[in-house]
PANU-999144 format. One record per residue (C-alpha): residue number from 1; chain; x negated, y negated, z. Coordinates in nm, 4 decimals, padded with zeros to 6 digits, always signed. Each point is the difference from the previous one (the first is absolute). Layout:
// residues N
NUM,A,X,Y,Z;
...
// end
This chain:
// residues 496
1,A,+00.0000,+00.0000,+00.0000;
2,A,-00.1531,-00.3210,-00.0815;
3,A,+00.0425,-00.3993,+00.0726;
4,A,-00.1676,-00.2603,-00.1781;
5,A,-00.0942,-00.3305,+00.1801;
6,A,-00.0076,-00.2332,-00.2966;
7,A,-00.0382,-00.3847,+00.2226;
8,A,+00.3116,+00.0297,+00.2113;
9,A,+00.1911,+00.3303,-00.2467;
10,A,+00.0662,+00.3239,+00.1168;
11,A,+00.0296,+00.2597,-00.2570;
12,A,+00.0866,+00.3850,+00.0114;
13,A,+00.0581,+00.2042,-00.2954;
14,A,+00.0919,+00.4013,+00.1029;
15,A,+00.0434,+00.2891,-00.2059;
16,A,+00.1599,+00.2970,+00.1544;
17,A,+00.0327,+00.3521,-00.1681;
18,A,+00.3366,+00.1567,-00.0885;
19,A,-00.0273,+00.3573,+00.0799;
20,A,+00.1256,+00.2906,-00.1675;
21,A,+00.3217,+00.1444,+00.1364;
22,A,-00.2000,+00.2775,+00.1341;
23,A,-00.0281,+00.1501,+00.3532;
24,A,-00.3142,-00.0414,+00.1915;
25,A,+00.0277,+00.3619,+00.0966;
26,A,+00.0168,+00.1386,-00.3519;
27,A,-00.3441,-00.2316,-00.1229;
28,A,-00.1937,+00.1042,+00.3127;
29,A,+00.0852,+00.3882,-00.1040;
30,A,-00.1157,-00.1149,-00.3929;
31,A,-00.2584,+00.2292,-00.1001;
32,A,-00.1432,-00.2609,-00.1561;
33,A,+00.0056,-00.2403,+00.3382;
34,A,-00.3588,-00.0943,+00.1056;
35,A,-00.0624,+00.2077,+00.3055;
36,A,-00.0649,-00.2014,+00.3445;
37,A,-00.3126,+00.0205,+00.1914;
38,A,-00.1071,-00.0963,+00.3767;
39,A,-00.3576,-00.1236,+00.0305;
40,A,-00.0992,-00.1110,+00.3616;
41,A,-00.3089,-00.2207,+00.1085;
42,A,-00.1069,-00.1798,+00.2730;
43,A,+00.2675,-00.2760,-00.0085;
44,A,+00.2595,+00.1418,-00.2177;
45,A,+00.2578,+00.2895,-00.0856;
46,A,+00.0531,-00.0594,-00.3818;
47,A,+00.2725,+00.2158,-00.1844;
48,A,+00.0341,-00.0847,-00.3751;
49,A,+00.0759,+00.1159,-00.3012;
50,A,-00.2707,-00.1221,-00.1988;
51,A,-00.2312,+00.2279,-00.1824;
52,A,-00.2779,+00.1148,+00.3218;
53,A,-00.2517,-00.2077,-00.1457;
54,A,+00.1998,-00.2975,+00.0025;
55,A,+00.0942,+00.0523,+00.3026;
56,A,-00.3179,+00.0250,+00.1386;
57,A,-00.1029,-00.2876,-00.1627;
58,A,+00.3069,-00.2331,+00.1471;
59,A,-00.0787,+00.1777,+00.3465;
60,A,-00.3389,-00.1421,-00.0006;
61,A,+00.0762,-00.3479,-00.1175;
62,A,+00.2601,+00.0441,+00.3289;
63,A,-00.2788,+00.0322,+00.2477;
64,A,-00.1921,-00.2608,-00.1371;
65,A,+00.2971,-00.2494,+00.0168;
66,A,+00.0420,+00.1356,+00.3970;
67,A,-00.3789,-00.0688,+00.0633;
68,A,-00.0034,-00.3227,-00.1469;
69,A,+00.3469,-00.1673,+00.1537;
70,A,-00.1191,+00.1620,+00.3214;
71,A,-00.3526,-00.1630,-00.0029;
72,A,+00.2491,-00.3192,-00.1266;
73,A,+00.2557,-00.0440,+00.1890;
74,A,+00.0254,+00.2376,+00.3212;
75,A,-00.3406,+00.0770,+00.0918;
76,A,+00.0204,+00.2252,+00.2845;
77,A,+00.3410,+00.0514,+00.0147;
78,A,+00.0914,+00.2380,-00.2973;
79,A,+00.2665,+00.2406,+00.0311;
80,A,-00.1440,+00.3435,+00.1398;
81,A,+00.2384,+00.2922,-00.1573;
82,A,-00.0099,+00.0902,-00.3630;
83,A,+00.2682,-00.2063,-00.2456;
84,A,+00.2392,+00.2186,-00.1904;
85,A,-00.0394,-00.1236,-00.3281;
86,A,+00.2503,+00.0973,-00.3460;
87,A,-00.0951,-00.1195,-00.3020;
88,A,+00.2435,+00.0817,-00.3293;
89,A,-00.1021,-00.0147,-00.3133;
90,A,+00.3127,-00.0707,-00.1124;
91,A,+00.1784,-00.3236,+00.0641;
92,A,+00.3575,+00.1118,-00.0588;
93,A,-00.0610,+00.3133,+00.2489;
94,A,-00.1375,-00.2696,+00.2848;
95,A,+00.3361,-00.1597,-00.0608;
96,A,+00.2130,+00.2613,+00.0330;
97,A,-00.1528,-00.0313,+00.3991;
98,A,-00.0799,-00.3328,+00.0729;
99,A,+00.1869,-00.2640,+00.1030;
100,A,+00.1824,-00.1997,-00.2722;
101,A,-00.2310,-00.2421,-00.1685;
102,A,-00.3552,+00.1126,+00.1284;
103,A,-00.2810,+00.0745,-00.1105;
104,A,-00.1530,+00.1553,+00.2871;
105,A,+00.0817,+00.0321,+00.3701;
106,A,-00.1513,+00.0411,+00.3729;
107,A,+00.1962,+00.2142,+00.2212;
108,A,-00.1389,-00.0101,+00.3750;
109,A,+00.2351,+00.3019,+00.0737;
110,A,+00.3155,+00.1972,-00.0616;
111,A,+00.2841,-00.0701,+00.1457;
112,A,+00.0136,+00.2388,+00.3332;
113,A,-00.3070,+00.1384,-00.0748;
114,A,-00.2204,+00.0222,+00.3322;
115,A,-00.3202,+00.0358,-00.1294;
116,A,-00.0703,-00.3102,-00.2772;
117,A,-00.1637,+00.0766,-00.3236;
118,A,-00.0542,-00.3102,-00.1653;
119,A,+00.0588,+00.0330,-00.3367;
120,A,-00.0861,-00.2373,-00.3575;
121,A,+00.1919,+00.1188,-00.3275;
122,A,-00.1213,-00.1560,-00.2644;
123,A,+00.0079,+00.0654,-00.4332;
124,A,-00.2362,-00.0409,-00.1881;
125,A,-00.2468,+00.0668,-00.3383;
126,A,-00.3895,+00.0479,-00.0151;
127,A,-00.1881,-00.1256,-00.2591;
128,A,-00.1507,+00.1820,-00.2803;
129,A,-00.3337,-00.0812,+00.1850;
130,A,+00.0950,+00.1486,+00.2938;
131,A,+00.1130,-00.2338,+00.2306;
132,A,+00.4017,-00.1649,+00.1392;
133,A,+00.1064,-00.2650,-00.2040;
134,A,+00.0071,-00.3095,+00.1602;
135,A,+00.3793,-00.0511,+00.0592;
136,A,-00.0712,+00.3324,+00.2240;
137,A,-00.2736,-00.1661,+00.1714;
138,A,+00.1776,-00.2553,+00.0705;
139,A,+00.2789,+00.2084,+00.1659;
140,A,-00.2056,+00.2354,+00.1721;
141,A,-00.1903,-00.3292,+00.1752;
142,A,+00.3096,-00.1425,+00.0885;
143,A,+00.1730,+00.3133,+00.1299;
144,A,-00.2992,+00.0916,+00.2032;
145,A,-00.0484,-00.3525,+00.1824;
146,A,+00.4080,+00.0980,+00.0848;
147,A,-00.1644,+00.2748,+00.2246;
148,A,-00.3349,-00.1607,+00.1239;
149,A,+00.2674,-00.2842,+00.1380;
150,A,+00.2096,+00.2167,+00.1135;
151,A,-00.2719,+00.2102,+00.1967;
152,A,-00.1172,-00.3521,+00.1553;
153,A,+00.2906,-00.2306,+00.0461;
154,A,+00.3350,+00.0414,+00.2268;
155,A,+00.1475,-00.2971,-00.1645;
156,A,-00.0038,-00.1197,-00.3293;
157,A,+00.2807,-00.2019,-00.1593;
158,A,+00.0867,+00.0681,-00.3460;
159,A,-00.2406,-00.2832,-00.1632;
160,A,-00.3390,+00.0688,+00.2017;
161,A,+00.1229,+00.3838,-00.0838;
162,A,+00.0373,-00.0543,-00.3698;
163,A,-00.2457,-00.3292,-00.0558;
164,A,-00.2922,+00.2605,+00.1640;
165,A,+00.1017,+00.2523,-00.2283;
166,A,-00.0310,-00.1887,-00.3248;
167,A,-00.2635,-00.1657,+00.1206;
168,A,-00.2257,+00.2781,+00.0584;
169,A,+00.1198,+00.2280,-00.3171;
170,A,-00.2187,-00.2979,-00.2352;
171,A,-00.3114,+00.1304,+00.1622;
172,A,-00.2581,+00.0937,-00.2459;
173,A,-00.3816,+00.1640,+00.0620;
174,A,-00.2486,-00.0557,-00.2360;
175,A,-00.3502,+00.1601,+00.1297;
176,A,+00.0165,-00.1438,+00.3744;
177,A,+00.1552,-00.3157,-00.1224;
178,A,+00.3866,-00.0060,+00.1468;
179,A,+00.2593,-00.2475,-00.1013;
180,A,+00.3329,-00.0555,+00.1400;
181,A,+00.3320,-00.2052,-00.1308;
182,A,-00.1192,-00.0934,-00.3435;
183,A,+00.3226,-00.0026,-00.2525;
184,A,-00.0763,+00.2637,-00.2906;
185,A,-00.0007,-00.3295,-00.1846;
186,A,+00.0262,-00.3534,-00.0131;
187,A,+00.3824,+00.0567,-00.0501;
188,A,+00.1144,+00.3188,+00.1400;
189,A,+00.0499,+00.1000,+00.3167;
190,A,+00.1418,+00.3406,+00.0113;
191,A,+00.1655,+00.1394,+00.3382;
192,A,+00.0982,+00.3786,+00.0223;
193,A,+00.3059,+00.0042,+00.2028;
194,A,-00.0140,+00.1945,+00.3314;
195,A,+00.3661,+00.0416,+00.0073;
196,A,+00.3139,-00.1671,-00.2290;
197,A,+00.3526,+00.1065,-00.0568;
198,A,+00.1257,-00.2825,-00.1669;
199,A,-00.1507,+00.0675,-00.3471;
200,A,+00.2281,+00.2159,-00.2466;
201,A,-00.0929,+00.2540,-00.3216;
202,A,-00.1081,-00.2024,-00.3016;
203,A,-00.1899,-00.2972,-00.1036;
204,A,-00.0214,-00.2720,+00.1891;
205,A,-00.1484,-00.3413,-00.0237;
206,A,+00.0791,-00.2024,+00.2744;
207,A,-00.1402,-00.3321,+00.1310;
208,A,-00.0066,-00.2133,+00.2637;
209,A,-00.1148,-00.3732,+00.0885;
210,A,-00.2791,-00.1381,+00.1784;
211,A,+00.3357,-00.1333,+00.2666;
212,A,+00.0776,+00.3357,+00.0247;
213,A,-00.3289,+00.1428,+00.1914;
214,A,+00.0967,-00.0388,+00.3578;
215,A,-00.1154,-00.2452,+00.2481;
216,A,-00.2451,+00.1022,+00.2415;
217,A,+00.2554,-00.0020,+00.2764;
218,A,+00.2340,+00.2683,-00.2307;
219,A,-00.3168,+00.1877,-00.0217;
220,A,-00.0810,+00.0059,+00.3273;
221,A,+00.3601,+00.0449,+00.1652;
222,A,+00.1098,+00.2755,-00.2474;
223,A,+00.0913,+00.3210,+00.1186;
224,A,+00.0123,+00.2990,-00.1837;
225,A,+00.3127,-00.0400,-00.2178;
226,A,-00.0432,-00.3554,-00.0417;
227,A,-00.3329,+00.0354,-00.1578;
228,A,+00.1173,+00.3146,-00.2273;
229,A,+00.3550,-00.1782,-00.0676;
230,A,+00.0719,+00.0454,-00.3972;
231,A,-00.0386,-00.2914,-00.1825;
232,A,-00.2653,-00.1344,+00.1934;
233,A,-00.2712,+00.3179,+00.0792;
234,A,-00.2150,-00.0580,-00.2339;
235,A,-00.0360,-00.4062,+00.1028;
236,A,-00.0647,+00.1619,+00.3355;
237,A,-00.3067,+00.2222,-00.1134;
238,A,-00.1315,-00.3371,-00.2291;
239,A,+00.0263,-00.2014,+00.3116;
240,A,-00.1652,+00.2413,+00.2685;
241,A,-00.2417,+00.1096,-00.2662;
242,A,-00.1200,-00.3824,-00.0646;
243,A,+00.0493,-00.0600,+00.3787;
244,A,-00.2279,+00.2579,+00.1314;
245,A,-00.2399,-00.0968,-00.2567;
246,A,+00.0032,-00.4070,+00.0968;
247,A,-00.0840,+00.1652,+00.3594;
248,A,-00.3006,+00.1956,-00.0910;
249,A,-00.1226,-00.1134,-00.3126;
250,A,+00.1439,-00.4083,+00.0136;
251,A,-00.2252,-00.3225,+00.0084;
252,A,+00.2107,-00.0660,+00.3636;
253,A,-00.2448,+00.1748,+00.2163;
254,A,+00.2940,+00.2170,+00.1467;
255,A,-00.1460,+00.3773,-00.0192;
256,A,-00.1811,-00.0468,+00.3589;
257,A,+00.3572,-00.0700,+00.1296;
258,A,+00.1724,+00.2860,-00.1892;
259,A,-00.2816,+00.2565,+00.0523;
260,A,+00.0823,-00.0475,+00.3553;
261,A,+00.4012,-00.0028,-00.0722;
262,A,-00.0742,+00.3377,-00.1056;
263,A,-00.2127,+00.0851,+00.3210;
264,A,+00.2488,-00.1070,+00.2274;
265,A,+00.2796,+00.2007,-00.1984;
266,A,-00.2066,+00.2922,+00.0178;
267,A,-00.0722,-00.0239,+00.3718;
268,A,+00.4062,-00.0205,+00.0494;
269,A,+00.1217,-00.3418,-00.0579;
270,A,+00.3012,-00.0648,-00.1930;
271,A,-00.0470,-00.1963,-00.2917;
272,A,+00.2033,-00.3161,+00.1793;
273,A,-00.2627,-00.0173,+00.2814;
274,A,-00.2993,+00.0532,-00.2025;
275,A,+00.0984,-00.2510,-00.2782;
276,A,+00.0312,-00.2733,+00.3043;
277,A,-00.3330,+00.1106,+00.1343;
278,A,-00.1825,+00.0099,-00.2776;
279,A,+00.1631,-00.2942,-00.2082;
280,A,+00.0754,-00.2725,+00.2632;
281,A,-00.1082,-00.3130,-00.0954;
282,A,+00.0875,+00.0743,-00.4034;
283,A,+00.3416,-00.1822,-00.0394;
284,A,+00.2565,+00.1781,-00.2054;
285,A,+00.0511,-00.3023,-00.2566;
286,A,-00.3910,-00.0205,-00.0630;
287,A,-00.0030,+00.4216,-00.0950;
288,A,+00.3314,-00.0455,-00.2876;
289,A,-00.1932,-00.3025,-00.1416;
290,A,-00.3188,+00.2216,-00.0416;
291,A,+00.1774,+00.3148,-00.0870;
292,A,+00.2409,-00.1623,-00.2444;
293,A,-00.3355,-00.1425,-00.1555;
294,A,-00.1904,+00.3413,-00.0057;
295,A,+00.3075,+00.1987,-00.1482;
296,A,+00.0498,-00.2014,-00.3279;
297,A,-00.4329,+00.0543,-00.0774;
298,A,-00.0681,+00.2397,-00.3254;
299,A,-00.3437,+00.1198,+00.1682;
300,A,-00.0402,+00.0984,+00.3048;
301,A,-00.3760,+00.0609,+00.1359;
302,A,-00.1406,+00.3596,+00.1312;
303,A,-00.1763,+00.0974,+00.3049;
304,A,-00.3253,+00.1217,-00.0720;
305,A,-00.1639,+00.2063,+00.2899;
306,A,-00.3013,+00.3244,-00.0285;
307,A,+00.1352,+00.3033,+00.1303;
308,A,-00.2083,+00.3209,+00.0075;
309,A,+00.1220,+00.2274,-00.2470;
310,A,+00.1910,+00.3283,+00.1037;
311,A,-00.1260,+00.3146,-00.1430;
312,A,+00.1932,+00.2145,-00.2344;
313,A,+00.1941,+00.2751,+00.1471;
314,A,+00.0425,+00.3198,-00.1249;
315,A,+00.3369,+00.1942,+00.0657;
316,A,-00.0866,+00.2336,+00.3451;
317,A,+00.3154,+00.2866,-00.1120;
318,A,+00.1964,-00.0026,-00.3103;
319,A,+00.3179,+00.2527,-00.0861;
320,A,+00.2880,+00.0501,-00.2130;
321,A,+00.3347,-00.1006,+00.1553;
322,A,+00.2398,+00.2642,-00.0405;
323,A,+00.3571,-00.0992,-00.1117;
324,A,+00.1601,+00.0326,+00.3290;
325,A,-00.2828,-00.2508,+00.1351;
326,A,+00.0729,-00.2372,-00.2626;
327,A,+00.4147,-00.0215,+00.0919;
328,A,-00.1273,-00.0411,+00.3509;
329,A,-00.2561,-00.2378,-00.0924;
330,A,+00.3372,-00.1929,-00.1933;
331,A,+00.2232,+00.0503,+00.2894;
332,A,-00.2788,-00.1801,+00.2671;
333,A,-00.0665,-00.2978,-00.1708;
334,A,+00.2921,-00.1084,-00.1286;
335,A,+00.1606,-00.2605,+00.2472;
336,A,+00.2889,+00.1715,+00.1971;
337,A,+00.1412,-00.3561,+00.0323;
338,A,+00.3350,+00.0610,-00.1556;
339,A,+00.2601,+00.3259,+00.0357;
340,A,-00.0842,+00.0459,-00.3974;
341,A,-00.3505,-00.0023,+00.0116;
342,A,+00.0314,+00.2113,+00.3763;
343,A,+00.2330,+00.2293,-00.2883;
344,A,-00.2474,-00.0173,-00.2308;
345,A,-00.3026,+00.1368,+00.2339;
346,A,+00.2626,+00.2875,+00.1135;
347,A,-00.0116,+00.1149,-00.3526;
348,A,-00.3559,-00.0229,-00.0077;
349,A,-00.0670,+00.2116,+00.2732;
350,A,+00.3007,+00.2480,-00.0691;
351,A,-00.2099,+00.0261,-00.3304;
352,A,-00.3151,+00.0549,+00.1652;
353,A,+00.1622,+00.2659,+00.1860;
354,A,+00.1356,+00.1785,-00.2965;
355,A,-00.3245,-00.0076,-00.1565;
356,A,-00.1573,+00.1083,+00.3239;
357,A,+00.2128,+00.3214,+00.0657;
358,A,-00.0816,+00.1658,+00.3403;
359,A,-00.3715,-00.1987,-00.0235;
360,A,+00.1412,-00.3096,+00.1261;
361,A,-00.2874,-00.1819,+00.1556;
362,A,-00.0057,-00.1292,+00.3264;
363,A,-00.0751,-00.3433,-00.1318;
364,A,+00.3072,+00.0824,-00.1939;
365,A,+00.1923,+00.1012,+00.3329;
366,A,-00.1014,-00.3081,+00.1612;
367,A,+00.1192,-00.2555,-00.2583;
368,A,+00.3050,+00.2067,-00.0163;
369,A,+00.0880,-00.0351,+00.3367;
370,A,-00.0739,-00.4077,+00.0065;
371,A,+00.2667,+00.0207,-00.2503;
372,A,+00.2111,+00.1876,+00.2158;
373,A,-00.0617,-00.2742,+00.2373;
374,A,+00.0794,-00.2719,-00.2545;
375,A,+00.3586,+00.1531,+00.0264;
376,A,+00.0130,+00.0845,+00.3635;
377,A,+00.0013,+00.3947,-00.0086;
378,A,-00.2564,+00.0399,+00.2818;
379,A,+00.0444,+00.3757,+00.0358;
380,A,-00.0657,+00.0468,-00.3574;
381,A,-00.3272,-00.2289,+00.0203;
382,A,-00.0738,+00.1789,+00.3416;
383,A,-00.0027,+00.3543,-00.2140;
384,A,-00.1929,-00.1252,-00.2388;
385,A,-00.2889,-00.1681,+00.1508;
386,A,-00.0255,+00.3473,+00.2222;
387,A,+00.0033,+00.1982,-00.3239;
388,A,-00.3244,-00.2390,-00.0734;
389,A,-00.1666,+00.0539,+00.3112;
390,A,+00.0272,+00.3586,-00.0530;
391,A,-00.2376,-00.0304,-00.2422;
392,A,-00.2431,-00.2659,+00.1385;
393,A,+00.0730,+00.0058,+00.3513;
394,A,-00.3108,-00.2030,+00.0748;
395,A,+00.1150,-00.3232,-00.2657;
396,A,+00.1015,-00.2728,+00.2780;
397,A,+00.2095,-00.1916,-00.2893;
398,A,+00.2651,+00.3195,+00.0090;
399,A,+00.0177,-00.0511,+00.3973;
400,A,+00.0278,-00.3336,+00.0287;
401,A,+00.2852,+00.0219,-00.2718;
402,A,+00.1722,+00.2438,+00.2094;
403,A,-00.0284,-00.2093,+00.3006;
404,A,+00.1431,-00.2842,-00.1657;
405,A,+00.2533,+00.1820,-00.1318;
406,A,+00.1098,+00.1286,+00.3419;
407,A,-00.0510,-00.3209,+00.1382;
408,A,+00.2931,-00.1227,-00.2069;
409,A,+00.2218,+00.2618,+00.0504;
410,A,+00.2008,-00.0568,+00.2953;
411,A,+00.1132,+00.3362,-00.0448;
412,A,-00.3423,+00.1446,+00.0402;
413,A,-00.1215,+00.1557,+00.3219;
414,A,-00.2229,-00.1864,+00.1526;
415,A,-00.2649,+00.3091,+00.1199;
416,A,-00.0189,+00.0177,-00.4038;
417,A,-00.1063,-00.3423,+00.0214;
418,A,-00.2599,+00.0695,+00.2746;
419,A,-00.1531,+00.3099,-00.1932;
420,A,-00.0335,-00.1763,-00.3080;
421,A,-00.2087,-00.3026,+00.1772;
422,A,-00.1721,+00.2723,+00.1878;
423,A,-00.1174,+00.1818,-00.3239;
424,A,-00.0698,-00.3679,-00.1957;
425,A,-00.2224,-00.1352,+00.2817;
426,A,-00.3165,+00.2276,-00.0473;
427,A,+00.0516,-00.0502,-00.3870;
428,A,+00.0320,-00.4398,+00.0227;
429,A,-00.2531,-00.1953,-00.1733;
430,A,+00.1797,-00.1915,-00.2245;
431,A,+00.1605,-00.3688,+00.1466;
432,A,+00.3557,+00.1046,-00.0802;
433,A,-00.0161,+00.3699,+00.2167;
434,A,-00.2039,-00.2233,+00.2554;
435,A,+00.2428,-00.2589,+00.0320;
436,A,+00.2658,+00.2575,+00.0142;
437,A,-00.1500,+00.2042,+00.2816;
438,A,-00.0621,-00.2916,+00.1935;
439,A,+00.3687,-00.1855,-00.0545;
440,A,+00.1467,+00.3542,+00.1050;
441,A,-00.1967,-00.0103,+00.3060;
442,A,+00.0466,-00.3533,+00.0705;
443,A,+00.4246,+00.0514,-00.0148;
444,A,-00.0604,+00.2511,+00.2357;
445,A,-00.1386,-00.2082,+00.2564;
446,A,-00.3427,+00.2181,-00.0366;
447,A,-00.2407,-00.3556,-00.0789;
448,A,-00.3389,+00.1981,+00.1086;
449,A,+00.0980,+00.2631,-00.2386;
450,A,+00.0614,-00.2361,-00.3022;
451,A,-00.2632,-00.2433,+00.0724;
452,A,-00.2877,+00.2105,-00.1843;
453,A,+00.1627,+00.0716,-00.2845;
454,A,+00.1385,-00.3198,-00.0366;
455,A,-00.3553,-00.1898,+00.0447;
456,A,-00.1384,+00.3127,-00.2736;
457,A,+00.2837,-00.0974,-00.2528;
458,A,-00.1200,-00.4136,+00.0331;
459,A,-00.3383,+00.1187,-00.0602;
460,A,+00.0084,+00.1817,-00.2795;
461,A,+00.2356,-00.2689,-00.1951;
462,A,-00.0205,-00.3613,+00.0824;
463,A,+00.2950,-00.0709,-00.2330;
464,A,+00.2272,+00.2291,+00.1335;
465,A,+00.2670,-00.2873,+00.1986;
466,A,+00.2289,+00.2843,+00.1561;
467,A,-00.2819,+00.1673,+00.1631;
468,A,-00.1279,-00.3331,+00.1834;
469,A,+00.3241,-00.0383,+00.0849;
470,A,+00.0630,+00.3580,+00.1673;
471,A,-00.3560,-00.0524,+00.1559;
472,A,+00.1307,-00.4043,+00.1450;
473,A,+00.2885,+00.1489,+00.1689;
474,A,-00.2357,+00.3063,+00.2075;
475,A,-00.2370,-00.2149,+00.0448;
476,A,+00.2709,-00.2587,+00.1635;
477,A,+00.1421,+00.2839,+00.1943;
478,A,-00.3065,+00.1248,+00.1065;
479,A,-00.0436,-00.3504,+00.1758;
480,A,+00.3222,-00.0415,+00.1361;
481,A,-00.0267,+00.3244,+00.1731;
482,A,-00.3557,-00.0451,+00.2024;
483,A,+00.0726,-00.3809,+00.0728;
484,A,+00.1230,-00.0254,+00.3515;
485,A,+00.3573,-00.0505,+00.0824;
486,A,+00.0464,-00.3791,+00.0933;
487,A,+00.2957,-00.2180,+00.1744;
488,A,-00.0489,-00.3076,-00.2770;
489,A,+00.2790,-00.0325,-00.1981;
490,A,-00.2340,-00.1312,-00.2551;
491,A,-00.1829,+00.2361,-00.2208;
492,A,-00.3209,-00.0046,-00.2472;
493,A,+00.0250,-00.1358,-00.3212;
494,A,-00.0382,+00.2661,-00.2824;
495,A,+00.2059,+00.2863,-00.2715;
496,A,+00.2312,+00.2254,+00.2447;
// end
């Protein structure tokens, strides 16, 4: 998707495929269908259906981009776990997933899913040279700054979310020479949109004035559906894109102020308190005059910085995907945000199944049952996550599954409950079955229990709010519980 900033006019000109009245099903069974592969490395979990070498190739341009925004833009605070990535060779089979209008997506987490696998889906083409074509660049960069942010931030409003993003998906390495927010020309600015549903099939050329762009204040008081209102979403991304880049890259001398906007947001601020911390003194009136300035310019300058250059990574495992992984692999990422595309995914995995037979996997089992959870049949999720740990009774993902499962069952007995938590502690290591150990133990009253795991699960991931938040409260009851009783009917300052 593409805008061009031509002195105060937004352009965008999209082309969307009209796809053959053909089910998905019936062209993933195709003989003639290009198989899917999974290739894993140190960073990444890449299934594709590109040719192997291809896929190789667009794994190790991936790692590259993750050493270089790291080194960038969150040194020393990079997401730990691997990064489901699914890359499609085809653009009308990526639509027949995504969300309406995109061109690729960042999902944090499935709905009800306990355990999060952040996931990118992206399309794409290589080159006959062997590399991504730019436009894919372009969206893996921007997809992939979605995750870094959301591994580091708590809060981010919709333009520091989506201005970042942009922002960080022009960076370019040439030798150890990085640049950052230079338009692909003196005329074109193109922005890949994270996430639109107000665009239809067809041609479309629309435009939209210089008056149009919001204000600083709209950009910085949006919410969510403001900012991704049709009519007005792609204004939005202009704005925050050109916003973001007069904080960083500007002649205003403001990126030591938002550098440490971003630090405070990091360390737990919401964006209202850090923007007065960090911005006091900088009258509202004086940023629209500058910003309304900046916005209407047809060049906008780089950042040039030397960054050491990441070394090439090889794939570490590489394997077919068998067809029943594939409908699963269909079924996960595709958003389960709506009861047709929660219908949808059913179909999926009751494919997956067929294909399957009595071999259902216990990854298989496990999706399943969050499913089964999607529509409230806890028994039926219950019986299949214990079908999974039959096989891998020592996978803590299948455990803590159960015990979340049980834990929203009221009908569930609650030594089931206790047995589950007894089996997952031994087996914790990730934040989420750490934070879940210790929240268990912390509505029990049990604060010395929980306190361990909840101080493990902080450690391991910084970014992970829920599990500071679990580890706040025992720490608070911890406190309340060895300070001495007192007559005062006054009491200390602090969270209770």
């Amino acid at each position: 998707m593409r805008v061009a900033a031509l002195a105060g006019l937004v352009a965008l000109a999209v082309g969307c495929v009209h796809p053959p009245q053909t089910r998905f099903a019936e062209v993933l069974r195709d003989p003639s269908n290009p198989h899917w592969i999974e290739l894993t490395s140190r960073h990444f979990i890449l299934r594709t259906d590109l040719p192997p070498r291809q896929a190789r190739a667009a794994l190790v341009d991936f790692e590259g981009v993750y050493g270089t925004l790291e080194r960038v833009a969150f040194s020393g605070d990079a997401p730990r776990d691997r990064i489901d990535v699914v890359l499609f060779s085809d653009e009308w089979r990526f639509r027949q997933i995504a969300p309406a209008g995109a061109n690729g997506y960042f999902m944090p987490r499935q709905t009800d899913d306990p355990e999060p696998q952040p996931t990118i889906a992206i399309h794409g083409r290589m080159l006959i040279a062997g590399t991504l074509v730019e436009a894919t660049q372009r969206r893996f960069r921007h997809e992939l700054t979605h995750r870094f942010l959301d591994h580091r931030l708590r809060w981010t409003p919709a333009w520091l979310e989506e201005g970042l993003a942009e922002y960080y998906s022009t960076l370019k390495v040439d030798g150890k020479d990085a640049t950052v927010g230079s338009l692909p020309n003196t005329k074109i600015l193109r922005v890949d949109i994270h996430l639109i549903s107000s665009l239809v099939q067809g041609m479309a050329d629309d435009r939209v004035d210089l008056d149009q762009v919001p204000t600083v204040e709209e950009l910085l008081t949006a919410d969510y559906a403001t900012f991704h209102q049709p009519g007005r979403e792609l204004a939005f991304y202009a704005g925050a894109w050109t916003f973001v880049h007069m904080m960083l890259n500007g002649p205003h001398a403001y990126a030591p102020r938002f550098t440490r906007f971003l630090d405070m947001l990091a360390n737990g601020a919401t964006p209202p308190e850090a923007w007065r911390d960090c911005f006091w003194g900088v009258p509202l009136s004086r940023l629209e005059r500058q910003f309304k300035t900046y916005v209407g310019r047809t060049e906008m300058d780089a950042r040039a910085m030397v960054v050491p250059v990441p070394k090439a990574a090889r794939p570490e495992r590489e394997r077919a995907l068998a067809d029943d992984e594939v409908h699963l692999m269909l079924a996960r990422i595709r958003p389960w945000d709506s009861r047709e595309n929660i219908l949808a995914a059913g179909r999926e995995l009751a494919e997956a199944r067929t294909l399957a037979g009595a071999h259902a996997s216990p990854e298989l089992r496990y999706w399943t049952a969050l499913y089964d959870t999607r529509w409230r049949r806890f028994e039926d999720a219950a019986r299949e996550l214990r079908a999974a740990i039959a096989v891998e009774p020592g996978r803590a993902r299948y455990w803590l599954a159960l015990a979340d499962v049980l834990t929203r069952d009221e009908r569930a007995d609650a030594a089931q409950l206790e047995d589950a938590v007894a089996h997952l502690e031994p087996l914790a290591t990730s934040p989420s079955a750490l934070n879940f150990v210790a929240r268990y133990y912390s509505q029990k009253g049990q604060v010395e229990a929980g306190l361990p795991f909840a101080q493990r699960a902080v450690a391991i991931e910084r970014g992970c709010w829920e599990c500071a938040e679990t580890l706040a409260v025992l720490q608070n009851l911890s406190r309340a519980a060895s300070e001495p009783p007192t007559d005062s009917v006054y009491t200390k300052p602090g969270i209770y």
